[in-house]
C-alpha positions as CSV (number, residue, x, y, z in Angstrom):
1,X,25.5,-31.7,42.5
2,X,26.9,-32.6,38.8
3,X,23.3,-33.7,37.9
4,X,21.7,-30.6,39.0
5,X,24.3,-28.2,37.5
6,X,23.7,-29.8,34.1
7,X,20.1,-29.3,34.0
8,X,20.1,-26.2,35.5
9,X,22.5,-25.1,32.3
10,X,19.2,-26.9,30.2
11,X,17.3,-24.7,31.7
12,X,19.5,-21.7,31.1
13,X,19.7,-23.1,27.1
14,X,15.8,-23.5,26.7
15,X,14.9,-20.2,28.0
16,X,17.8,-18.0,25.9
17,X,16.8,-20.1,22.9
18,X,13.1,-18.9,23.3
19,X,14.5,-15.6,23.7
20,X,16.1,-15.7,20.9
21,X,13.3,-17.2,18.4
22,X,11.4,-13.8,19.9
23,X,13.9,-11.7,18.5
24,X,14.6,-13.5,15.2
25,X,10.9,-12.7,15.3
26,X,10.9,-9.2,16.3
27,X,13.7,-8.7,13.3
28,X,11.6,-9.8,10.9
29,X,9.8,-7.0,8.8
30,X,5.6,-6.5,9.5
31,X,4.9,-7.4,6.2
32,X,6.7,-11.0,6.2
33,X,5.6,-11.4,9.9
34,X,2.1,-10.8,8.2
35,X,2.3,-13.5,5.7
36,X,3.6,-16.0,7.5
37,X,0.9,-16.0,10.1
38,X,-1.8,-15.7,7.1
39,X,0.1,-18.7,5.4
40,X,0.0,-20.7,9.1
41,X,-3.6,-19.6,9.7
42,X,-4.9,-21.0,6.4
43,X,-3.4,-24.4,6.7
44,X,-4.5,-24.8,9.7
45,X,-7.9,-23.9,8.8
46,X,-8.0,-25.7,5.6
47,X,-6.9,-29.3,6.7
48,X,-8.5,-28.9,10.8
49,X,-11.5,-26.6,10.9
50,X,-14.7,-27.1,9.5
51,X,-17.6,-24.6,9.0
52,X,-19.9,-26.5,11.2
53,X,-19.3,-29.5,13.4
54,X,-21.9,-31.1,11.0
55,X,-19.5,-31.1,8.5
56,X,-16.3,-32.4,10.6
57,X,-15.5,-35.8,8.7
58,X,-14.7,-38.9,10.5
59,X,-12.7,-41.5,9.3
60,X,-14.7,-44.8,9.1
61,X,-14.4,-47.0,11.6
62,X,-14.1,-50.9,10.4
63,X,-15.7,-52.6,13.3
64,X,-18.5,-55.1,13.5
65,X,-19.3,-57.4,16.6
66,X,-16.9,-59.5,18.1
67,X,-17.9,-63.2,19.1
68,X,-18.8,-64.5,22.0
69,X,-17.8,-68.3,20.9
70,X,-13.7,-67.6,21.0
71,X,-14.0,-66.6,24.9
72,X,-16.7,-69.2,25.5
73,X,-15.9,-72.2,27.3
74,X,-17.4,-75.9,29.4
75,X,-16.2,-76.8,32.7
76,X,-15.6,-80.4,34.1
77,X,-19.1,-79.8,36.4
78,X,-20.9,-78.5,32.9
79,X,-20.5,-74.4,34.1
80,X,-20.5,-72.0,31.3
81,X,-18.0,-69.3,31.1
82,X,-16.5,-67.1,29.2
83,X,-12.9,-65.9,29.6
84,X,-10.5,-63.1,28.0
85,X,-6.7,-62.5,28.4
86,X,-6.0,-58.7,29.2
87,X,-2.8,-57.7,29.8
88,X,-2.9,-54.4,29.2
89,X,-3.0,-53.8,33.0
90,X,-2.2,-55.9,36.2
91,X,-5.5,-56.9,36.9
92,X,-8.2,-58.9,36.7
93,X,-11.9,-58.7,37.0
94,X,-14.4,-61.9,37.8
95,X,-18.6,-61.8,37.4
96,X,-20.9,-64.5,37.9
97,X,-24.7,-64.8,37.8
98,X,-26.4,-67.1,39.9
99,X,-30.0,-67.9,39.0
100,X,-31.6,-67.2,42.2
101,X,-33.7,-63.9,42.8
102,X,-36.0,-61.9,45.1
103,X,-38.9,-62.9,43.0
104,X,-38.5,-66.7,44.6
105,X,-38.5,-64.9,48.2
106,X,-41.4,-66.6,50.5
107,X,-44.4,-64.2,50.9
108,X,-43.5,-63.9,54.9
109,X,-39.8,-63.9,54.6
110,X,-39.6,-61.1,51.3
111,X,-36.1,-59.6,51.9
112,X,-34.6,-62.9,52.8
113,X,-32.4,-63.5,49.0
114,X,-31.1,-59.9,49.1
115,X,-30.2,-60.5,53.1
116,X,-28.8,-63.8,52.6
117,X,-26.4,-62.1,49.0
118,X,-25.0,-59.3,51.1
119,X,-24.2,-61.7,53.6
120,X,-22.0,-63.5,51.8
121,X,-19.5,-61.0,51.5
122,X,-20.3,-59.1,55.1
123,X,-21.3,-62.8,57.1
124,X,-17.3,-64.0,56.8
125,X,-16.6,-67.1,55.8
126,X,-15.4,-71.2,57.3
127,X,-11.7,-69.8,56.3
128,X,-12.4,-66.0,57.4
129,X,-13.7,-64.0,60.0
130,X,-15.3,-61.2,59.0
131,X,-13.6,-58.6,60.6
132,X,-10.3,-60.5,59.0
133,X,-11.5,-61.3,55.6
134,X,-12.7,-57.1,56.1
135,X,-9.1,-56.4,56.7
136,X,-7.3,-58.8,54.5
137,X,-9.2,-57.4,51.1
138,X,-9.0,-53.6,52.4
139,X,-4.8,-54.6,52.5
140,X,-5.0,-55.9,49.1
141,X,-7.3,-53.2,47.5
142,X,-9.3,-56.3,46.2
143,X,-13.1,-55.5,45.7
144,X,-15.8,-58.1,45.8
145,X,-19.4,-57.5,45.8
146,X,-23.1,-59.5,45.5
147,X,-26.4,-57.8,44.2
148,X,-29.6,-59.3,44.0
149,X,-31.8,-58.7,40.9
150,X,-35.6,-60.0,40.6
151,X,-34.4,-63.3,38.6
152,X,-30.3,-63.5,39.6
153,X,-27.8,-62.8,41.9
154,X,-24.6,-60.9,41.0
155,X,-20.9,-60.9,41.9
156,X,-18.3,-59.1,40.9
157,X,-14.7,-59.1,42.1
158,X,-11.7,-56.9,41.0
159,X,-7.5,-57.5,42.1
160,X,-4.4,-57.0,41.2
161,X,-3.1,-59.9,39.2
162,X,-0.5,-60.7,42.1
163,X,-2.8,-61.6,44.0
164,X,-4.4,-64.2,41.7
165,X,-4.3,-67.2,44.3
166,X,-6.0,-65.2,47.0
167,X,-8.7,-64.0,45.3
168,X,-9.8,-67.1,44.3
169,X,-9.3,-68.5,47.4
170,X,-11.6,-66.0,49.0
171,X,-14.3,-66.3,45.8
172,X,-14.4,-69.9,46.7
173,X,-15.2,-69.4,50.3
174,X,-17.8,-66.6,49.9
175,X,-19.6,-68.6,47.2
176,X,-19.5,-72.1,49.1
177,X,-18.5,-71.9,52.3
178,X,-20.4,-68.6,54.0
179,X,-20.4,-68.7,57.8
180,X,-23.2,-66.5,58.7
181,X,-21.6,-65.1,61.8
182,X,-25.0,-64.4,64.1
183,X,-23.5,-60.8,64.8
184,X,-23.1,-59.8,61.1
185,X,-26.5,-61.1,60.3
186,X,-28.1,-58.8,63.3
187,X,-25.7,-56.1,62.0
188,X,-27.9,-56.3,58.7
189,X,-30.9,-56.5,59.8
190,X,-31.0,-53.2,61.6
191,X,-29.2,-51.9,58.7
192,X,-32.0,-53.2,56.4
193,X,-34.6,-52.0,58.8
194,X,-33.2,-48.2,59.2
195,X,-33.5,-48.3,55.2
196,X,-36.8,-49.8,55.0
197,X,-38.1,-46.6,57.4
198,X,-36.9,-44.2,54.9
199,X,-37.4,-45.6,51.8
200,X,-40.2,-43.7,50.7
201,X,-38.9,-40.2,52.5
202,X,-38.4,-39.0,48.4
203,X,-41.1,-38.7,45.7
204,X,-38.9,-40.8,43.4
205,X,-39.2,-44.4,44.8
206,X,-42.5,-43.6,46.0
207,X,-43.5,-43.4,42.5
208,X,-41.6,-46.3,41.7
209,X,-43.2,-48.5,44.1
210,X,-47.0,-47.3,43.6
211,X,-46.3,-48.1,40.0
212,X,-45.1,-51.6,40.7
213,X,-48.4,-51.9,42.4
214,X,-50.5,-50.2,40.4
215,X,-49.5,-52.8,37.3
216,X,-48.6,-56.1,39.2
217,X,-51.1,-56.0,41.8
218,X,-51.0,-59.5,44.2
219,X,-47.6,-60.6,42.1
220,X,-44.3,-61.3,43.2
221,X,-42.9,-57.8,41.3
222,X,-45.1,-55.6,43.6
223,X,-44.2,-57.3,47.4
224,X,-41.8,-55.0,49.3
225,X,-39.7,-56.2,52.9
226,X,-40.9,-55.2,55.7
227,X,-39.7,-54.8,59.4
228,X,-41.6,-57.8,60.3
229,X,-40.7,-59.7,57.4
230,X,-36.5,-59.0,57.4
231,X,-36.7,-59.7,61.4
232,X,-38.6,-62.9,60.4
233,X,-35.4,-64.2,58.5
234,X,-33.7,-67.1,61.0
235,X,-29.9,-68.1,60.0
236,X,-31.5,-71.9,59.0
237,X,-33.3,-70.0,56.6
238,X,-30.2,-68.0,54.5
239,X,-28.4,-71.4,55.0
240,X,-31.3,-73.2,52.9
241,X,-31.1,-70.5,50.8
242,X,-27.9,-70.7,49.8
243,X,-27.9,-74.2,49.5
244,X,-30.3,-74.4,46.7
245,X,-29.3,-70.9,45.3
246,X,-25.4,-72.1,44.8
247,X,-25.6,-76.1,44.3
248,X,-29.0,-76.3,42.7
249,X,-29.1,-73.6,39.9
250,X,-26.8,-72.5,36.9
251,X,-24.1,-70.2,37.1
252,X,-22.6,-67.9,34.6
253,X,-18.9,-66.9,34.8
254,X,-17.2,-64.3,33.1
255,X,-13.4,-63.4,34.1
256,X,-11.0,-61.2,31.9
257,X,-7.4,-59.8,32.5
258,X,-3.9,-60.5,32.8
259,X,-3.4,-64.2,33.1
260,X,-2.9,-67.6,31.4
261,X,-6.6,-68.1,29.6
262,X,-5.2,-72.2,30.2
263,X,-3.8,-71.5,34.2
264,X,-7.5,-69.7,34.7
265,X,-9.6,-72.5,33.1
266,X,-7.9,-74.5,35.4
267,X,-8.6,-73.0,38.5
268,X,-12.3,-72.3,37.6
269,X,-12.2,-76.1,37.4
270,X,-10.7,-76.3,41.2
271,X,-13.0,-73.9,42.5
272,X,-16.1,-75.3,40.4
273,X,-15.6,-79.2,41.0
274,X,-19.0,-79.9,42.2
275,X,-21.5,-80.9,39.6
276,X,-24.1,-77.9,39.1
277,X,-27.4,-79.2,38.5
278,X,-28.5,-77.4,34.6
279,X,-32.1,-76.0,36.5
280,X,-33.8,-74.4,33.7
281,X,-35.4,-70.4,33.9
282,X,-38.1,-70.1,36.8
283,X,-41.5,-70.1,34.9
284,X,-43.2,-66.5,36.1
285,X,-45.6,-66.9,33.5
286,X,-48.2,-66.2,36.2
287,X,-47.1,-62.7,36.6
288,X,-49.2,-60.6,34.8
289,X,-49.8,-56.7,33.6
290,X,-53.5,-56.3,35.1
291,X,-54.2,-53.1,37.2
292,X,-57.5,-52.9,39.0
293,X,-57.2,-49.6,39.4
294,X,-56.5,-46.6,36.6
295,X,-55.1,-44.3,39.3
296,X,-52.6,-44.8,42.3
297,X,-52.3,-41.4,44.1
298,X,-49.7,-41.4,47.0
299,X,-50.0,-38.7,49.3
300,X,-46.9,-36.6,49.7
301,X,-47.3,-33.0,51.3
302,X,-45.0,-31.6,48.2
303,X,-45.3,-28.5,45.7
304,X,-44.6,-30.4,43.0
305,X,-46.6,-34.1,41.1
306,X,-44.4,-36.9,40.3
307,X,-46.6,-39.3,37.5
308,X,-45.7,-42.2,35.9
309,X,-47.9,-43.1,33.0
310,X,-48.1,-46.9,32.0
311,X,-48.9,-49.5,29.0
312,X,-48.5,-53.0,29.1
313,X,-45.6,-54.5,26.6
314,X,-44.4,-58.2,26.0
315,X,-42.4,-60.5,27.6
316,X,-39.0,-61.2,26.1
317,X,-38.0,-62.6,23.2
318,X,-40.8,-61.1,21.4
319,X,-40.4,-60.0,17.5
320,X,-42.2,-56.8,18.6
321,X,-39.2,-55.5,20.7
322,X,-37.1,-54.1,17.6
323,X,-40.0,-51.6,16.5
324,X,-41.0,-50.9,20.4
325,X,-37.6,-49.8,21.1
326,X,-37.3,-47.5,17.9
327,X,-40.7,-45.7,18.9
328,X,-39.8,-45.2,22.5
329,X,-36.4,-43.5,21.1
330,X,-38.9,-41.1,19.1
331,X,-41.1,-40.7,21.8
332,X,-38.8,-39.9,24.9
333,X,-36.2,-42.3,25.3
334,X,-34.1,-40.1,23.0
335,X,-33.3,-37.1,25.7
336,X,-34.1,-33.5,24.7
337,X,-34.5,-34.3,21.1
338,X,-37.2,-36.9,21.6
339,X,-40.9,-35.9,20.9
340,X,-41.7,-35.6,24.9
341,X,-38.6,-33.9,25.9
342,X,-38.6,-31.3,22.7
343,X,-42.3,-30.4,23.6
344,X,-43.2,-31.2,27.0
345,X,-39.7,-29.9,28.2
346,X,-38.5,-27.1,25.6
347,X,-41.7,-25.8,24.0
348,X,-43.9,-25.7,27.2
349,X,-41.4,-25.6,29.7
350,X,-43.4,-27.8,32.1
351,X,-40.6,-29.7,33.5
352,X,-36.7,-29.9,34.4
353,X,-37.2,-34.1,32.9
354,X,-39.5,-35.9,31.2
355,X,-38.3,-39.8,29.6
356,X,-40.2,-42.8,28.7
357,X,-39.3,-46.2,28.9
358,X,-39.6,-49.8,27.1
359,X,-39.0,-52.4,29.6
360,X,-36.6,-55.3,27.9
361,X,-37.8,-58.0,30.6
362,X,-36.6,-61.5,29.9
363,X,-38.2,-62.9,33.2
364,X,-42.4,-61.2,32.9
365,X,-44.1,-59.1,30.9
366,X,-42.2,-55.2,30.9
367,X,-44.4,-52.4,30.2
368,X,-44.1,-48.9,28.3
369,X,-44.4,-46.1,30.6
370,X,-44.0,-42.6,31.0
371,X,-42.5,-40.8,33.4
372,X,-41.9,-37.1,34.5
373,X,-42.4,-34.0,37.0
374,X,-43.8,-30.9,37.6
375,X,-45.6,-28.1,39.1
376,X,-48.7,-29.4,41.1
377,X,-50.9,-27.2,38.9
378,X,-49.1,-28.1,35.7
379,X,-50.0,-31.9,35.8
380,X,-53.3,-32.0,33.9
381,X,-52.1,-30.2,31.1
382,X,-48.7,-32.0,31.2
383,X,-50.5,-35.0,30.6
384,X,-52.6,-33.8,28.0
385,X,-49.8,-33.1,25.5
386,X,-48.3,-36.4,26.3
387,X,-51.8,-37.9,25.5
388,X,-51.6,-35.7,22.2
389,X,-48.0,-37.3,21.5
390,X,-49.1,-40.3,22.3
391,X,-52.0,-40.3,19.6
392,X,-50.0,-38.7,16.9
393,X,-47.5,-41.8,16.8
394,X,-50.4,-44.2,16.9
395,X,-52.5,-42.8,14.2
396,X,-50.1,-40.5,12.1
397,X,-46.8,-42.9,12.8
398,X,-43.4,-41.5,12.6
399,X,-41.4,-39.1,10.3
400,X,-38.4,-40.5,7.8
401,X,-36.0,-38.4,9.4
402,X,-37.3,-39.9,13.2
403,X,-36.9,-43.1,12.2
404,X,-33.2,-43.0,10.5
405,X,-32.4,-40.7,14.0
406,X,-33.6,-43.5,16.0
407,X,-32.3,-46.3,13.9
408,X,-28.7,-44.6,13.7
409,X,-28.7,-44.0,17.6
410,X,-29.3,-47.8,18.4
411,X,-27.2,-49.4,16.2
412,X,-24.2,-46.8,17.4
413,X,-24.9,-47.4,21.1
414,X,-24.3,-51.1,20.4
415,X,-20.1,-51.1,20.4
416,X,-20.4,-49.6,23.9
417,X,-21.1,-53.0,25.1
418,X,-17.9,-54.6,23.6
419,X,-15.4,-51.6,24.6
420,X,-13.2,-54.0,26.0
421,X,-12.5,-58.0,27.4
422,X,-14.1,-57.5,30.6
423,X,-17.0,-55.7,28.5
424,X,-17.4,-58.5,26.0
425,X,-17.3,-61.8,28.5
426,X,-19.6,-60.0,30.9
427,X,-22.0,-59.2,27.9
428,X,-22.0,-62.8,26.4
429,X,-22.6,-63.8,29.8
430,X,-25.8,-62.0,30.6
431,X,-27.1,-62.7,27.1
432,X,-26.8,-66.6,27.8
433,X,-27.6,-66.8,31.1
434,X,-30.9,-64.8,30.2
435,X,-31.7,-67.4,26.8
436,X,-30.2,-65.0,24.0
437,X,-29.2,-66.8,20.7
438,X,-25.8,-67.1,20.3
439,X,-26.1,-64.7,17.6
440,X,-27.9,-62.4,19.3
441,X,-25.5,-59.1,19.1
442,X,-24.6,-59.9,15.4
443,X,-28.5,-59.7,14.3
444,X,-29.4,-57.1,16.1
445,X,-27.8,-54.1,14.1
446,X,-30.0,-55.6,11.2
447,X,-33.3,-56.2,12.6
448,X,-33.2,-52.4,13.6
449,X,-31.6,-51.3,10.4
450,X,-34.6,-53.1,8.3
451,X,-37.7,-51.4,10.3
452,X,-40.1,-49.5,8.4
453,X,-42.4,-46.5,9.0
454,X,-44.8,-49.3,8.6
455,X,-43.4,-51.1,11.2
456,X,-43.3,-48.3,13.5
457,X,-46.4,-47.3,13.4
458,X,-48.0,-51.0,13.7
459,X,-46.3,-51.4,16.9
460,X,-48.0,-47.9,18.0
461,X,-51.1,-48.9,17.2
462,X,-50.9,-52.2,18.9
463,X,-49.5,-51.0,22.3
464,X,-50.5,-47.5,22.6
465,X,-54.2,-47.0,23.7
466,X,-55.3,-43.8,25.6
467,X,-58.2,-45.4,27.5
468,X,-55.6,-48.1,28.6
469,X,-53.1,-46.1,30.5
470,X,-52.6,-46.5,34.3
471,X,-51.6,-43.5,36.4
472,X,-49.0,-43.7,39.3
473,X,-49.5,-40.6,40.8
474,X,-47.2,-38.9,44.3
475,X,-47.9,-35.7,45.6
476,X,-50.3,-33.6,47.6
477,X,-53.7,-35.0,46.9
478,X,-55.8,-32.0,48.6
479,X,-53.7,-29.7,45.8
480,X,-54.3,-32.3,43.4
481,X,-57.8,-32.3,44.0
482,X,-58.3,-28.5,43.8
483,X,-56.1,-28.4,40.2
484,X,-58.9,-26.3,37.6
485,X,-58.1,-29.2,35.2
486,X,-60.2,-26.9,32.3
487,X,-59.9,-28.5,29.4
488,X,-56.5,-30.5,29.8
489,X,-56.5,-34.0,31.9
490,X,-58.8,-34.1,35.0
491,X,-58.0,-36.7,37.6
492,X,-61.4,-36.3,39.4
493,X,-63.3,-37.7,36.6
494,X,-61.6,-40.7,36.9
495,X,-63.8,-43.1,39.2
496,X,-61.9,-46.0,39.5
497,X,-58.8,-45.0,41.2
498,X,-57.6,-45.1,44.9
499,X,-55.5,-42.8,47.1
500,X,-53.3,-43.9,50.2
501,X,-50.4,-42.4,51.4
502,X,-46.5,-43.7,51.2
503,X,-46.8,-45.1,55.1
504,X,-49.9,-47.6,53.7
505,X,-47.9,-47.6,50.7
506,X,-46.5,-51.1,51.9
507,X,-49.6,-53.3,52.4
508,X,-51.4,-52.7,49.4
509,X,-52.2,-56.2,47.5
């Protein structure tokens, strides 16, 4: 009662002081009530307000790359990883890669790697049941999590810091002691079935898949599950799997947050006593960029064309990668300010988004491609200005003011990746696991800053050819057909191309 009384009196004192500045306000004359708000206005416009954002100056920020090495440590079994203290909250995050992906999946079992990875968290575990281990990390608001790339496997786990002992615990039985359980793996089969019948329901992955066809044609990169192929999968074969996948190949770790770095070094040791055989990288040097067709058109009874255009690029590390990724800036990586987006998108207003891409592909060769949507009678043209775009880089290169744009943007983007301990062990990570020099992040910033217009436009000339590009095209081919293509891009006079629709989608070579 005493406690309330007293701030109800604050109360009373805050409001009748405010009352009373109002008055001392209201006494003074207009004119002094005049210049003191002039007087207030102008500092506050002098030291805080500038003309034009353009001109709002920025204190410099003092920040270059942060090592990997001082994170970076060997385990007993010859692991790699790399580990941060955090304390700034009561938790702690833990990645791994595992260097085991859908690419190595057996042409009559493709769907078995990403089956077997989402099994090990949903399949329970020798220790766990599944429905326990279920309830027993919803309790603890603990998250763990497996994802399977072409070339690795990710896992990710997040918990409180309390619960330290548990979470490894349960780490160490999903990623050497998975159980399986025959009911779990039906469970995900039917889920992985019901996805695989509506997978191609959308434009979008339709065009996705078409164009892995279209460029990879009889490769690992264009096979797709099927029914047959996930139903196909027998429990010997994701305990195989996961034999070789988790005792036979290298595995990355990255773990930041609030613990003793010495305490955590030593329990990665526990968990990770068996000896991890050093495998080196898969050799997919057989995978090739080499279309046999110039078209792929996917029927899709829609209004509207969904193309991506394609080039082939390099596999990484490749010297070239530093000027690529500066001319796909200019050309449409950049948003609405890029060359494609300023006049394909804002000039012409032939689409909502238009964006190209460099593919940075440590594993096969990436390619340079293109990729928009619009009207189904706006396509030929459409492609035309890109076409026009296209040769203007290659023959007349790029501006100054393009180039320091681009150069500016790349280099800036780069402290994103180091924003805090999780970000920076989890980035060293990846960049060793995939081959990167140790150095990697610290040259980077330079190679880009040194490019040239010379540069630029070499790499343009050496990947961008007209007569080379490969169409992935989804939409309604009768439409299609019909499109007066006039004097902008015609489809029909291309000969070599082939239609099919997203059902048949799936058993193309």
């Amino acid at each position: 009662m005493k406690k309330s009384f007293i701030i109800y009196l604050t109360v009373l004192a805050v409001i009748f002081g405010a009352f009373d500045l109002q008055a001392a306000g209201r006494r003074l004359p207009a004119e002094d009530k005049k210049d003191v708000i002039e007087e207030q206005s102008a500092k506050i416009t002098k030291s805080t307000i500038a003309d034009h954002p353009s001109l709002i100056v920025f204190d410099s920020l003092d920040w270059s790359v942060p090592l990997g090495d001082p994170y970076r440590t060997e385990l007993k079994n010859g692991m790699i990883a790399y580990v941060a203290v955090d304390s700034t909250l009561p938790l702690v995050t833990l990645s791994a890669l595992v260097r085991s992906g859908s690419l190595g999946d057996p042409n009559d079992k493709v769907g078995l790697g990403s089956l077997m990875t989402r099994l090990l968290r949903t399949g329970g575990t020798e220790q766990y049941n599944a429905d326990s281990l279920d309830a027993l990390i919803d309790m603890l608001a603990m998250s763990f999590g497996f994802s399977q790339a072409e070339a690795h496997i990710a896992f990710k786990a997040s918990f409180l810091s309390d619960f330290l002992d548990t979470a490894l615990n349960i780490t160490q039985q999903m990623f050497f002691h998975p159980a399986f359980q025959p009911d779990k793996i039906e469970k995900e089969k039917m889920i992985t079935v019901e996805n695989i019948r509506h997978r191609f329901v959308n434009p979008g992955p339709a065009l996705t898949a078409a164009y892995r066809k279209l460029m990879y044609p009889q490769n690992a990169p264009s096979r797709f599950s099927s029914t047959a192929s996930v139903q196909s999968v027998k429990r010997e074969d994701l305990i195989a799997l996961h034999k070789s996948a988790f005792t036979e190949r290298d595995i990355m770790i990255a773990v930041s947050g609030k613990f003793d770095r010495d305490d955590m070094i030593a329990r990665l040791n526990a968990i990770f006593a068996s000896p991890i055989n050093h495998s080196e990288r898969a050799d997919y040097s057989e995978i090739s960029i080499a279309p046999q067709v110039n078209a792929l058109v996917v029927h899709k009874p829609i209004d509207q064309v969904y193309v991506r255009m394609g080039l082939p690029l390099f596999k990484r590390p490749n010297d070239d990668f530093y000027a690529v990724s500066v001319m796909n800036l200019i050309l449409g990586g950049g948003g609405f300010t890029s060359r494609l987006g300023t006049r394909v998108r804002s000039d012409e207003g032939l689409t909502y988004s238009i964006h190209s891409s460099a593919e940075s592909n440590y594993t096969y060769p990436g390619t340079l491609f293109i990729n928009f949507f619009t009207k189904t009678e706006s396509y030929p043209k459409a492609i035309s200005i890109i076409h026009e775009i296209l040769e203007s880089i290659r023959t007349e290169g790029v501006t100054e003011s393009e180039l320091a744009h681009a150069k500016s943007s790349l280099i800036s983007e780069l402290p994103s990746s180091f924003r805090s301990p999780e970000d920076i062990v989890s980035t060293y990570a990846w960049s060793e696991f995939y081959g990167r020099a140790a150095d990697h992040y610290e040259k980077y910033p330079l190679e880009i800053a040194k490019l040239t217009l010379d540069d630029i436009k070499a790499a343009a000339q050496k990947y961008i050819n007209i007569g080379n590009i490969s169409y992935a095209i989804v939409g309604d081919t009768a439409a299609i057909r019909a499109t007066e293509a006039g004097k902008f891009f015609n489809l029909n006079t291309i000969e070599n191309k082939r239609v099919t629709s997203s059902d048949s989608l799936l058993f193309l070579p």
